[in-house]
C-alpha positions as a LaTeX table, in Angstrom:
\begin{tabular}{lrrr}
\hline
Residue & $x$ (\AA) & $y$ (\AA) & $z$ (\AA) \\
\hline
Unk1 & $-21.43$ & $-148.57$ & 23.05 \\
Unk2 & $-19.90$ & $-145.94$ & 24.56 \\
Unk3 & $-16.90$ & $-145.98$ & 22.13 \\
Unk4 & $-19.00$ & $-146.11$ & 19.23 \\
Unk5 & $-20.28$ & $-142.88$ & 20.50 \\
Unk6 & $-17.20$ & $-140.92$ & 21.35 \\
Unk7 & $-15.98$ & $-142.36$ & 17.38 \\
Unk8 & $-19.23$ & $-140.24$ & 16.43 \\
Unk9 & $-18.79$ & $-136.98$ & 18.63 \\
Unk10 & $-19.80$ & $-134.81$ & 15.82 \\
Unk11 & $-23.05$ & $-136.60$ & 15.37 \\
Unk12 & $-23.93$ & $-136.43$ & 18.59 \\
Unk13 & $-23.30$ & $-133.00$ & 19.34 \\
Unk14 & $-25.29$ & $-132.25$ & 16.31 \\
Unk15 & $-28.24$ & $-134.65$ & 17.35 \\
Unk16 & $-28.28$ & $-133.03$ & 20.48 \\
Unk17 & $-28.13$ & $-129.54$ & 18.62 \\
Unk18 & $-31.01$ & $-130.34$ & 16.57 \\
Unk19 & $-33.01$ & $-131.82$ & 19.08 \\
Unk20 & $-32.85$ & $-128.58$ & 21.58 \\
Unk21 & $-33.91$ & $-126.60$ & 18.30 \\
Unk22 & $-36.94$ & $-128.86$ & 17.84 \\
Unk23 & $-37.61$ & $-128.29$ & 21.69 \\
Unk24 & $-36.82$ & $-124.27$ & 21.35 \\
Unk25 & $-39.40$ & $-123.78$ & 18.91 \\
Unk26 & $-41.94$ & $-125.36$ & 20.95 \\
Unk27 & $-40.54$ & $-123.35$ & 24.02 \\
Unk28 & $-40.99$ & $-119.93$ & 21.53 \\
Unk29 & $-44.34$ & $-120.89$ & 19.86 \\
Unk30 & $-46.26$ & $-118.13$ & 21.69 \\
Unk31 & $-43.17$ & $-115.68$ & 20.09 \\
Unk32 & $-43.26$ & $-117.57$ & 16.83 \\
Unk33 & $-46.18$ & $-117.81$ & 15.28 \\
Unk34 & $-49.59$ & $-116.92$ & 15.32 \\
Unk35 & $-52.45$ & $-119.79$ & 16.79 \\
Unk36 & $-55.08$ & $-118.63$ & 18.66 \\
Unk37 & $-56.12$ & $-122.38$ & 19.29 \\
Unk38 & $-52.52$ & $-122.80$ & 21.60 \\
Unk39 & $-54.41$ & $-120.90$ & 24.27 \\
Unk40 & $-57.48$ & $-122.36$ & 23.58 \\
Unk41 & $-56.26$ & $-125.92$ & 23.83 \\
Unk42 & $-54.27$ & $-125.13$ & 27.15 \\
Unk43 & $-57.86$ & $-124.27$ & 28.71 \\
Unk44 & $-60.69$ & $-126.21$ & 29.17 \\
Unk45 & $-62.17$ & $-126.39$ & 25.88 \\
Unk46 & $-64.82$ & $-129.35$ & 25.41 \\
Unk47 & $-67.43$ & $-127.68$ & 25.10 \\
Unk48 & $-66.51$ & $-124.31$ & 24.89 \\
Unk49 & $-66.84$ & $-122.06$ & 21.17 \\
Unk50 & $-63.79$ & $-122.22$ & 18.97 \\
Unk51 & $-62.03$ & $-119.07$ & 19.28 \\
Unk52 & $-61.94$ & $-116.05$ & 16.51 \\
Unk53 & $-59.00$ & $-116.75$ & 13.67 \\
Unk54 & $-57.75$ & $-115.36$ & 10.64 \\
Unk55 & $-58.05$ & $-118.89$ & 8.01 \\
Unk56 & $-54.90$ & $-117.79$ & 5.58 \\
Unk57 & $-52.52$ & $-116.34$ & 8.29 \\
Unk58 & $-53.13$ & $-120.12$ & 10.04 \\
Unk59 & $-52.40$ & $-121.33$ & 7.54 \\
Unk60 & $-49.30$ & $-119.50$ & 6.70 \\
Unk61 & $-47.93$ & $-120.13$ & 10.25 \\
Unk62 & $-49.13$ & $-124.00$ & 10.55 \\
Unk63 & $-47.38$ & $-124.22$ & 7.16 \\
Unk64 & $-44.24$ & $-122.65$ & 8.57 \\
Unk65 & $-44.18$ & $-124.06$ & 11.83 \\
Unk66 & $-44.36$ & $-127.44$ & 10.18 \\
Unk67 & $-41.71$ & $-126.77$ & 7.43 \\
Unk68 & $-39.22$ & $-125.98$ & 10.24 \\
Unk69 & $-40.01$ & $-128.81$ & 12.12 \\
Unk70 & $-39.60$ & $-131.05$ & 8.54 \\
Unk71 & $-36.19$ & $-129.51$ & 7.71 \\
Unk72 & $-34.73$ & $-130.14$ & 11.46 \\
Unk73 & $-36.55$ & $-133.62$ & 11.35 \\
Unk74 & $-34.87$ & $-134.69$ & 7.76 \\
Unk75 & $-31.17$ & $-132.89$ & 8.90 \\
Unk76 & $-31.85$ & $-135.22$ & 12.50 \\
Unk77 & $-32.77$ & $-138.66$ & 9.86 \\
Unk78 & $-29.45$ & $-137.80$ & 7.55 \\
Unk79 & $-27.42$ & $-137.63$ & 10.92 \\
Unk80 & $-28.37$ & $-140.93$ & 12.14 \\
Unk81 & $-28.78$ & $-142.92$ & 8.75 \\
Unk82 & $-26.14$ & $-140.55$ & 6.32 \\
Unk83 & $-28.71$ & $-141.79$ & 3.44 \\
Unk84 & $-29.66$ & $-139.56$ & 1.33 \\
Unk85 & $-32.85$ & $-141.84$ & $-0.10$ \\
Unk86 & $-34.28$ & $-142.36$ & 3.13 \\
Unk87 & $-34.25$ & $-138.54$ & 2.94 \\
Unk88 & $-36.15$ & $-138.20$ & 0.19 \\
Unk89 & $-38.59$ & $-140.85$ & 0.98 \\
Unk90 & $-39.34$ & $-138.82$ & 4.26 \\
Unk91 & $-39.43$ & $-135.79$ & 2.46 \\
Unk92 & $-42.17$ & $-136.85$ & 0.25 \\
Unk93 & $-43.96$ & $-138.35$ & 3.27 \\
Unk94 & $-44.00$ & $-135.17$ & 5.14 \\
Unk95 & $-45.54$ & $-133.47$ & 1.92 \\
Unk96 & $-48.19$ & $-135.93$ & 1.58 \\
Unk97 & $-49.05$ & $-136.03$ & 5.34 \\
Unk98 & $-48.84$ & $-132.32$ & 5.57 \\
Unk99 & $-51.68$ & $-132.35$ & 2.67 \\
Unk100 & $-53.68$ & $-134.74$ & 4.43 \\
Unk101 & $-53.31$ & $-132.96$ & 7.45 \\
Unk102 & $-54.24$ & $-129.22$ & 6.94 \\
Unk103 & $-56.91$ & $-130.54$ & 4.20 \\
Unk104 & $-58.00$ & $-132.26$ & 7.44 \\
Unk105 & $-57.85$ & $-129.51$ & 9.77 \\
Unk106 & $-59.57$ & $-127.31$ & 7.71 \\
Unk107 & $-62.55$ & $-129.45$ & 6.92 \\
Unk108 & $-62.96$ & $-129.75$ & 10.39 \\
Unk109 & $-62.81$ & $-126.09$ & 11.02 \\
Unk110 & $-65.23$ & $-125.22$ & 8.48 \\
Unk111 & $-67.38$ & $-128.21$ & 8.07 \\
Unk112 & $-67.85$ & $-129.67$ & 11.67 \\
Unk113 & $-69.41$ & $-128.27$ & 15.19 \\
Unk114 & $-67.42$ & $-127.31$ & 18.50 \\
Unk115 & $-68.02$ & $-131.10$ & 19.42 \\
Unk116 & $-65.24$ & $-131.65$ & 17.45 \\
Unk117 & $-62.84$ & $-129.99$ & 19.65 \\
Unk118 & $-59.94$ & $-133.03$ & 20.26 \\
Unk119 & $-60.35$ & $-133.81$ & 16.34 \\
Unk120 & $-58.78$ & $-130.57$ & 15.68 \\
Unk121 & $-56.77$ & $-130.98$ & 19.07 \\
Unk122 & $-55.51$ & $-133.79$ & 17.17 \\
Unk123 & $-55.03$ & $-132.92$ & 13.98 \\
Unk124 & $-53.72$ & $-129.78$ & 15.07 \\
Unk125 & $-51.25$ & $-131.62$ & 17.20 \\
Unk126 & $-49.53$ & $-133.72$ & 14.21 \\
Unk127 & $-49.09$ & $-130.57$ & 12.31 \\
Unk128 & $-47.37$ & $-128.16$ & 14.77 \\
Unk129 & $-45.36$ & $-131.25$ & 16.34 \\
Unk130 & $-42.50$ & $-133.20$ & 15.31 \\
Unk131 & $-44.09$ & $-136.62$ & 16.15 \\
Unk132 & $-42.87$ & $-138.03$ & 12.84 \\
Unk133 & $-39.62$ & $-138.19$ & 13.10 \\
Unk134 & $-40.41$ & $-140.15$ & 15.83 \\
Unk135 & $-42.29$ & $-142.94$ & 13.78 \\
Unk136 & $-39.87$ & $-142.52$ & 10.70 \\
Unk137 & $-36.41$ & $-143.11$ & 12.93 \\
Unk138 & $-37.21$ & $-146.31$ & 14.11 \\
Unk139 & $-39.28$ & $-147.55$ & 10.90 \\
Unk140 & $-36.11$ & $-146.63$ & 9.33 \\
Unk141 & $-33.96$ & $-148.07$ & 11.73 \\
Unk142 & $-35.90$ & $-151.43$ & 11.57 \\
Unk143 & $-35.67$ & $-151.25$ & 7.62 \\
Unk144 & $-32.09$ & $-151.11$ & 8.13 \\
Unk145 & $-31.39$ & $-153.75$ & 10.25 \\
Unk146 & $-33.81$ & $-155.98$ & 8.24 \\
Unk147 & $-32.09$ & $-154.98$ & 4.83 \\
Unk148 & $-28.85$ & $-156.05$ & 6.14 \\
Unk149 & $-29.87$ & $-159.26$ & 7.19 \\
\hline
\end{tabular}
């Protein structure tokens, strides 16, 4: 194991690379981008009134946090599979779950009460976080190994 790692330095390093950029933007989100419900979530919120925000500068930020967090994902799924397919396949899934998502997130902004509070914790939560690269990598490790079989 540990040669095979050493005989893959490069992709290591950059592994590690991308994976303390994934955490940096998290550490920076208060710098980064604008989401008055990062506050809001970090207090006690059941029950409280959602806070004041601008809809289309969320937007704008959920949609850029998210795209960052998409391109570091896919360059993190090339350096562990070197497929470019399984690249594309994740690319289009991050599209279509990004739609689902925000269509999501704004329905329950604009449609639902403040007793919705942990849907939109929720929802909220798959968009600003890289949580799928953390169901693709081993789906697509699995696929792999069962492909090869």
């Amino acid at each position: 194991m540990l040669k095979k790692l050493l005989d893959h330095k490069i992709d290591v390093v950059l592994f590690v690379f991308l994976v303390l950029l994934l955490a940096s933007i998290r550490a920076f989100e208060n710098e980064l981008f604008y989401d008055p419900f990062l506050s809001f979530f970090r207090s006690e919120f059941n029950n409280k009134p959602l806070p004041m925000y601008d809809g289309f500068l969320l937007f704008v930020n959920l949609l850029f946090r998210y795209v960052l967090n998409t391109l570091i994902s896919l360059v993190i799924i090339y350096v562990i599979f070197k497929d470019k397919s399984l690249v594309k396949f994740a690319s289009v899934l991050y599209v279509i779950f990004f739609l689902l998502l925000i269509i999501a997130l704004f329905m329950v902004l604009f449609l639902l009460e403040t007793k919705s509070s942990m849907t939109l914790f929720y929802i909220r939560r798959f968009i600003i976080q890289p949580l799928f690269v953390l169901l693709f990598v081993p789906a697509f490790y699995y696929q792999n190994r069962m492909s090869k079989k």
